[in-house]
C-alpha positions in Angstrom: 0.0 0.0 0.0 3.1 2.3 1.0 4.4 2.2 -2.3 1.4 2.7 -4.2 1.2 5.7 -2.6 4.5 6.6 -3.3 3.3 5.7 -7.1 0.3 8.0 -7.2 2.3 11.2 -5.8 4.6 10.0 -8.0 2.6 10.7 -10.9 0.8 13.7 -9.6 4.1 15.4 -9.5 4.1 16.2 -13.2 0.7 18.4 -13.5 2.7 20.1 -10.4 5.8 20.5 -12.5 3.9 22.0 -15.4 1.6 24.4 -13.6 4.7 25.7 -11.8 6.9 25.8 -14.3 4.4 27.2 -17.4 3.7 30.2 -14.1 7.2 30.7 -13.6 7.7 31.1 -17.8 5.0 33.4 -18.5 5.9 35.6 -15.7 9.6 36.2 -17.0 8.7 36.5 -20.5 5.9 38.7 -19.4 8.5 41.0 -17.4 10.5 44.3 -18.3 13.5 43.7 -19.6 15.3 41.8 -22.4 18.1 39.3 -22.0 19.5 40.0 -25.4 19.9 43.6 -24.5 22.1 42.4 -21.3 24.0 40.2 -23.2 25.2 42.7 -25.7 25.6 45.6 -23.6 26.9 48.5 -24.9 27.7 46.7 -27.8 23.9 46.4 -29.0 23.2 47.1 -32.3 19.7 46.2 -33.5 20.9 43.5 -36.6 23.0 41.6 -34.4 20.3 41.5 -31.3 18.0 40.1 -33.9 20.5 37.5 -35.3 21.1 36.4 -31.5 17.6 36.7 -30.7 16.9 33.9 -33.6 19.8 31.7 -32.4 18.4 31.7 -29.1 15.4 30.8 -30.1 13.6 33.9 -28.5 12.0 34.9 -31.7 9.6 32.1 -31.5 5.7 32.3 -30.3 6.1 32.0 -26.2 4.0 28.3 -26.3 6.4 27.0 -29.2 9.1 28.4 -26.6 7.4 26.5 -23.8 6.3 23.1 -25.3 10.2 22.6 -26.4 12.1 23.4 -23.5 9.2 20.9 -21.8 9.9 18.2 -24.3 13.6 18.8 -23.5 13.6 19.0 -19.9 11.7 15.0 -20.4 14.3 14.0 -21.7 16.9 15.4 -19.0 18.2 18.4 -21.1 17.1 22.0 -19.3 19.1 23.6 -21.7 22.1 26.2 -22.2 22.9 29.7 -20.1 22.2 32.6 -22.3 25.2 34.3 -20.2 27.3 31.6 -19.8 26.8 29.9 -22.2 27.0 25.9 -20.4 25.0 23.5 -19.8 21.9 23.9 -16.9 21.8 21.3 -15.7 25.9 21.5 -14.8 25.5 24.9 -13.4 22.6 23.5 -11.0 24.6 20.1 -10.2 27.9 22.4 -9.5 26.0 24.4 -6.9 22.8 21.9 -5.4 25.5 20.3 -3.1 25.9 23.7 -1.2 21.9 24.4 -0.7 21.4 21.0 0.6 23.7 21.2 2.8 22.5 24.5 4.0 18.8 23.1 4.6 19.9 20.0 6.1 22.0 22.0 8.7 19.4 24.2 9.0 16.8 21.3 9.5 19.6 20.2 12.4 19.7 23.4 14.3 15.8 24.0 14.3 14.9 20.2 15.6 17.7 20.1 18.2 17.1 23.4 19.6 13.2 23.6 18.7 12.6 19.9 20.6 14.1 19.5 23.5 12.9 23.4 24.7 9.5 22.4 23.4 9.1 19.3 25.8 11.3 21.2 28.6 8.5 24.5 28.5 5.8 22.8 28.5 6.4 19.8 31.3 7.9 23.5 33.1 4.4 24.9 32.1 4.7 28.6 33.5 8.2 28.7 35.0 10.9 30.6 34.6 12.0 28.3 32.0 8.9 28.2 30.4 8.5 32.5 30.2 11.9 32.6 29.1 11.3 30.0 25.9 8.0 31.6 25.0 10.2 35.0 25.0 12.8 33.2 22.7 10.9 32.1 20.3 8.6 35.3 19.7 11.7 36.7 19.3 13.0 33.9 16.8 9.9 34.2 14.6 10.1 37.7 14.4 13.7 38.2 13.6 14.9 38.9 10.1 17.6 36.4 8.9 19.4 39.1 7.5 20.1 40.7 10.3 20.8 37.8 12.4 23.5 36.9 9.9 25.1 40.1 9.6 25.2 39.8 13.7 26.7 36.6 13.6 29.3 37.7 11.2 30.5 40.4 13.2 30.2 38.5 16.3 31.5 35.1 15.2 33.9 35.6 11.8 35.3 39.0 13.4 35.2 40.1 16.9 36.1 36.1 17.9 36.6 34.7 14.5 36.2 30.9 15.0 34.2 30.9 11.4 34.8 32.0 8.2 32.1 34.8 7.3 31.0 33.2 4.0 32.7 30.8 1.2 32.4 27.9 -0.2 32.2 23.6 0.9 35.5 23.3 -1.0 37.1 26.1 0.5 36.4 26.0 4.5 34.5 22.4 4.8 31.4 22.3 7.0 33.0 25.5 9.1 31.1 27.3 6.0 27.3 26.2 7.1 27.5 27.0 11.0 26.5 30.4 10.9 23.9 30.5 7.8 22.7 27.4 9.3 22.1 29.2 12.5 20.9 32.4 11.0 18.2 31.0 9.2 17.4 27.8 11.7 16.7 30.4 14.3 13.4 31.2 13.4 12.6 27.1 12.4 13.8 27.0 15.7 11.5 29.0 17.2 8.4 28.0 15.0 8.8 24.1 16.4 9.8 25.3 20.1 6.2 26.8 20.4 4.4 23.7 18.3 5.9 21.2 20.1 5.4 22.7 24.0 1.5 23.6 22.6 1.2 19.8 21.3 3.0 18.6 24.2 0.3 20.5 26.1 -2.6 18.9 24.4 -1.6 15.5 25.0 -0.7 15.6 28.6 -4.0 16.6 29.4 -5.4 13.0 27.8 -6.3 10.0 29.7 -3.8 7.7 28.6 -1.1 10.3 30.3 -3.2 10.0 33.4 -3.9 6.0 33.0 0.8 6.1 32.9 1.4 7.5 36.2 -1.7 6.1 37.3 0.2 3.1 37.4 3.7 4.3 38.5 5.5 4.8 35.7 8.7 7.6 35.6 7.8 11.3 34.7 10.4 11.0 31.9 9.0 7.4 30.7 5.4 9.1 30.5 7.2 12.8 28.8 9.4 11.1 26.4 7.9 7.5 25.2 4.4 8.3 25.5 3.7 11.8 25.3 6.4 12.9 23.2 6.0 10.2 20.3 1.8 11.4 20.5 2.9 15.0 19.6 5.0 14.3 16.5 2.6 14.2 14.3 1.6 18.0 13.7 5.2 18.9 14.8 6.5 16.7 10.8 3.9 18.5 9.1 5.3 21.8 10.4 8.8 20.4 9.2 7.8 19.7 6.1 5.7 22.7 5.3 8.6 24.5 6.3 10.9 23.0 4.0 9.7 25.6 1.3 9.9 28.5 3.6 14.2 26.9 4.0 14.6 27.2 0.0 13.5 30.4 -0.5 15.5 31.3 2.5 18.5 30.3 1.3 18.2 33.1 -1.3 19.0 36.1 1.4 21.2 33.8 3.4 23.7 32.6 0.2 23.8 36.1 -1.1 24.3 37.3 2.4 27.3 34.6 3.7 28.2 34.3 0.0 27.6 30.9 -0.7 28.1 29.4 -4.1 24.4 27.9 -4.1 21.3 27.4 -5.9 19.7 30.5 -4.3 22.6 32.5 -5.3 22.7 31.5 -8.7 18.4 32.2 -9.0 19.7 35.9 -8.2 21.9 35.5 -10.4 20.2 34.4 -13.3 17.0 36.9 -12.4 19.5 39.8 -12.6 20.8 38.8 -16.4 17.8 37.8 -17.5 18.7 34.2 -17.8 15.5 32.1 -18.8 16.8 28.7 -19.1 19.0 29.1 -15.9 15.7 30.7 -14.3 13.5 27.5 -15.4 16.2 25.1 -14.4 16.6 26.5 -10.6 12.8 26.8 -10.3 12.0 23.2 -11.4 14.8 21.9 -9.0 13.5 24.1 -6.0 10.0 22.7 -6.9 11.3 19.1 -6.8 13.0 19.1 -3.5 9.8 20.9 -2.2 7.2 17.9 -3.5 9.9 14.8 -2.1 10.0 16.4 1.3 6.6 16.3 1.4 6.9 13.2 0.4 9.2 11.8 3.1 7.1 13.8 5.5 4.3 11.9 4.5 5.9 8.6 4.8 7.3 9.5 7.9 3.9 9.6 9.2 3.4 5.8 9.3 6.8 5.4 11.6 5.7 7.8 14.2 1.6 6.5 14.5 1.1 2.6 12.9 -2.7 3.5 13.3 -2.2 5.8 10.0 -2.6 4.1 6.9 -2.7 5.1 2.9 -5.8 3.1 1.9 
C-alpha cells in the first residue's frame, strides 16, 4: 500500500511541474527587460540583437518556446545559459551540493534546539524556563535572517573569529554552514519550540497520560515515550511545510554569507535575464519541495502505525 502511494504522488508530480513551471515562464517572459539587450551591452546594435535573438530561439511564439524546452527537460536536457553559455543542468549540479547542505543544517539546528525546549517548557508549564522560551521564540519568529546573519558575522567571523564569514564547501569544509545554518534555523527554531510545547500540552491533558502515572510509571518514561511520540505528528507537518519556507530562504542567506548555491545562482540568473537558468533553478526548487513532502508523509506511518494510505 506504502508504495502505491508513493506511485500516485509520483505521478501527480508532473501536472505540479507544469503548472509551476508554465507560471514561472509566463511571468519572466511577461517581465520588463530583455536578456538579449544584457548580453550585448553596450555593444547592442539592433541587426545583431535580432541575429542572436533567432539563435536563441527567442524569436519564436512563447507556447512553441514552452512546449520545447518541456519536451527537453523530459528528456533530462534543461538547456544552455544565455550568459554563460554551459549547460543547466551542470550549473545546477555544480551548486545543489551547497543548498542541501544549508537546509539540512538548518533542519539540524531547528529540531535540536526547537525539541528539546518544546518538551522542557511545556512539562515546566509557567516557570521561569517556560517564560523565558515563550520569550525566545517570539523573538525567533520575528527576527529577520538578514540581520541575524550580519550579527553573527561580526560577532563570530570578526570580533572572535572561530568561522569564516561566507565561502564555499570546497574552501572552508562544514565550518562554511554554521552560521547560515544558525541564521536561518533560528526562526525554524523558534516555530517548532512553540508547536511542540502547545502539542506537548494537548496530550498531557489526555487519559492515557493520566492511565501512565496512574500506574507508576517515571515522569520522563510518561514525557518522552508516551507523550512525546503522541505530539510528533503535527510537529512533521510543520517540518515539512517549512521546507519551502528553507529554500526560499536560502536566497537572502547565500547572497548574504556568500555561498556558491542554488539560491545565489536564481539571483543571479534573475539579474541577467537568464530564462533557461531561471527555469532550471525553479523546477529543482520545486522538486526538492514535493519529495520532502513526500518523506514527511511517509514519515507519518513510523511515528503513528494507526495511519494508513488506503
Amino acid at each position: 500500500m506504502r508504495l502505491q502511494f508513493v506511485l500516485r504522488r509520483l505521478i501527480m508530480l508532473g501536472p505540479v511541474v507544469v503548472g509551476v513551471t508554465l507560471v514561472v515562464f509566463l511571468l519572466i517572459h511577461l517581465a520588463p527587460g530583455d536578456p538579449v539587450v544584457v548580453m550585448l551591452g553596450r555593444n547592442y546594435n539592433p541587426e545583431v540583437a535580432a541575429n542572436l535573438r533567432h539563435n536563441l530561439g527567442l524569436d519564436r511564439p512563447l507556447p512553441v518556446q514552452y512546449v520545447l524546452w518541456l519536451w527537453r527537460m523530459a528528456q533530462g536536457d534543461l538547456g544552455t545559459s544565455l550568459h554563460t553559455r554551459e549547460p543547466v543542468a551542470k550549473l545546477i549540479v555544480e551548486r545543489a551540493p551547497t543548498t542541501l547542505t544549508l537546509a539540512l543544517g538548518t533542519m539540524l539546528v531547528a529540531i535540536l534546539i526547537g525539541v528539546p525546549a518544546g518538551v522542557v517548557s511545556a512539562t515546566r508549564q509557567d516557570t521561569w524556563f517556560d517564560n523565558l522560551c515563550r520569550l525566545l521564540a517570539m523573538l525567533g519568529v520575528s527576527m529577520p535572517v538578514f540581520w541575524l546573519g550580519l550579527l553573527l558575522i561580526i560577532a563570530f567571523a570578526w570580533k572572535i573569529p572561530l568561522f569564516p564569514p561566507g565561502g564555499s564547501l570546497a574552501q572552508y569544509g562544514l565550518k562554511a554552514m554554521v552560521l547560515p545554518s544558525i541564521a536561518l534555523g533560528a526562526s525554524f527554531a523558534a516555530l517548532i519550540t512553540r508547536m511542540t510545547r502547545s502539542s506537548m500540552l494537548e496530550v498531557l491533558r489526555l487519559d492515557y497520560v493520566r492511565t501512565a502515572r496512574a500506574k507508576g510509571l517515571a515522569e520522563a518514561q510518561v514525557y518522552y515515550r508516551h507523550a512525546l511520540k503522541n505530539s510528533l505528528i503535527p510537529l512533521i507537518t510543520v517540518v515539512g511545510l517549512q521546507a519551502g519556507t528553507i529554500l526560499s530562504g536560502a536566497v537572502l542567506t547565500e547572497t548574504i554569507f556568500a555561498l556558491p548555491g542554488l539560491g545565489r545562482l536564481l539571483t543571479n540568473s534573475i539579474g541577467t535575464r537568464d530564462f533557461p537558468l531561471i527555469q532550471g533553478c525553479v523546477l529543482v526548487t520545486v522538486l526538492m519541495f514535493v519529495l520532502a513532502n513526500l518523506v514527511v508523509d511517509l514519515l507519518y506511518t513510523f511515528v503513528d502505525p494507526r495511519i494508513s494510505y488506503s
